[in-house]
C-alpha positions as CSV (number, residue, x, y, z in Angstrom):
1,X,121.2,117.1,108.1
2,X,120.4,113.9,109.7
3,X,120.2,110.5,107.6
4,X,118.2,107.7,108.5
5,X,118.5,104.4,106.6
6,X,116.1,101.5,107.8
7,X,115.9,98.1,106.9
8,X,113.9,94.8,108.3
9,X,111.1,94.9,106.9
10,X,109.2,92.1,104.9
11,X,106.4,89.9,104.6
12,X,105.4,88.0,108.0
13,X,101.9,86.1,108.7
14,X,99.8,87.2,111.7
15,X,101.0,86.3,115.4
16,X,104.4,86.2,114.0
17,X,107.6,88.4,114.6
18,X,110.0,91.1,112.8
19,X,112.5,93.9,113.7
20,X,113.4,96.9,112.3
21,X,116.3,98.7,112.2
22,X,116.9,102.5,111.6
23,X,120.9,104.0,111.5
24,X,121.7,107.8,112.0
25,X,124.4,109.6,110.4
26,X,124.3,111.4,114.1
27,X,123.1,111.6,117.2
28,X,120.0,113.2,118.1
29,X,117.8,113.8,121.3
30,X,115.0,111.1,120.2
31,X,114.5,108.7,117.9
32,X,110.9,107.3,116.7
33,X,109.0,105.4,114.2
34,X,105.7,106.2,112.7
35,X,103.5,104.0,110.3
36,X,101.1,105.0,107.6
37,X,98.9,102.4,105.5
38,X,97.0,103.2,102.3
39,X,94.5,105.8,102.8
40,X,95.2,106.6,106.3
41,X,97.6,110.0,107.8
42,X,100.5,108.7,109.3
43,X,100.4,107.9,112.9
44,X,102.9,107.6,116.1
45,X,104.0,104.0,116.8
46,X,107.1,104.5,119.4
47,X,109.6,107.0,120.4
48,X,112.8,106.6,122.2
49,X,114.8,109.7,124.3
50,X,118.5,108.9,123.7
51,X,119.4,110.3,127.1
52,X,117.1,108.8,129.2
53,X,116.3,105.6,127.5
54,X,112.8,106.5,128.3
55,X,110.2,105.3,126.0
56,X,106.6,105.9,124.5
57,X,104.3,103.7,122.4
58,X,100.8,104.1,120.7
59,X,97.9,102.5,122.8
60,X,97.4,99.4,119.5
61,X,101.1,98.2,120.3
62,X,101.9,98.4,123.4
63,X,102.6,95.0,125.0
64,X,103.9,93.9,121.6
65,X,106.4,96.4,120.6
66,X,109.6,97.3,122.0
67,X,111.8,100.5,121.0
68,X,115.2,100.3,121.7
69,X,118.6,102.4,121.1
70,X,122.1,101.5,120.7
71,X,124.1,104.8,121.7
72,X,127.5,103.3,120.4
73,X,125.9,102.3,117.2
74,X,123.7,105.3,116.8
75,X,120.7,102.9,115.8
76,X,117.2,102.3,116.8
77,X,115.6,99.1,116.8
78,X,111.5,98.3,116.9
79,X,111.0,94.3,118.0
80,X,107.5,94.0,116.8
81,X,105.6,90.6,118.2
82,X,102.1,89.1,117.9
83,X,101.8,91.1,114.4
84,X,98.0,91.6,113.1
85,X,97.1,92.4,109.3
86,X,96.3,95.9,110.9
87,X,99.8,96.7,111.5
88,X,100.2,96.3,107.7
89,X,101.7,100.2,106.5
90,X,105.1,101.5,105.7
91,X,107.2,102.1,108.6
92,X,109.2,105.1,109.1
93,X,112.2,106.0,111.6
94,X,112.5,109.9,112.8
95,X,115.2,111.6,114.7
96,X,114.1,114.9,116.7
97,X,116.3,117.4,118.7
98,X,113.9,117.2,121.4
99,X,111.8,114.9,123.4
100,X,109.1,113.8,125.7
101,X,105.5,113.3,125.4
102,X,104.8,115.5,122.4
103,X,107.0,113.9,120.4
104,X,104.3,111.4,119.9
105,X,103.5,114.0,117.3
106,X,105.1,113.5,113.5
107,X,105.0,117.3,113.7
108,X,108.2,117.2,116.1
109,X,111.2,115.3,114.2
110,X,113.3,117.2,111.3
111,X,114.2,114.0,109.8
112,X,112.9,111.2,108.2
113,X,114.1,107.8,106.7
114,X,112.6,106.3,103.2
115,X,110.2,103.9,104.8
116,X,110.3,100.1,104.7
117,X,107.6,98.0,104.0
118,X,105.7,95.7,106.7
119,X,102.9,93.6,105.3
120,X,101.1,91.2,108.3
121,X,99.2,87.9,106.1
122,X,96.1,86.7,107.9
């Protein structure tokens, strides 16, 4: 079993900046975060393979995001720029035994962190 505390999120107004932060009790092919906001399914935000260091994102952050992986750490960061109120959701970090470009789906990882909170103030 694969644990997954996050932390770094918080309350930030639009344009501005945060990073999050996800540890892993052990290592694991890929590692990814997902968002969901009220009322809405959860959806893919970025994926990392820990081999490879290759990287996927959602079309709405791309150019604003960046996923990135410490292999000596075990931990998986998410620099997130230029926020908008739309990015507003609770984040989740994912670890998956496998990886490339279907694990852009939620249905691929085995583990999950708790969530933290990101709220984007217009």
């Amino acid at each position: 079993q694969v644990q997954l505390v996050e932390s770094g999120g918080g309350l930030v107004q639009a344009g501005g900046s945060l990073r999050l932060s996800c540890a892993a009790s052990e290592r694991t092919r890929s590692m990814g975060w997902f968002r969901q906001a009220p009322g809405k399914e959860r959806e893919f935000v970025a994926v990392i393979g820990r081999n490879s260091g290759s990287t996927y994102y959602a079309d709405s952050v791309k150019g604003r995001f960046t996923i990135s992986g410490d292999n000596a750490k075990n931990t998986v960061s998410l620099e997130m720029n230029s926020l908008k109120p739309e990015d507003t959701a609770v984040y989740y970090c994912a670890a998956s035994y496998v990886y490339g470009s279907y694990t852009r789906s939620y249905g691929k990882y085995a583990f999950w962190g708790q969530g933290t909170q990101v709220t984007v103030s217009s």
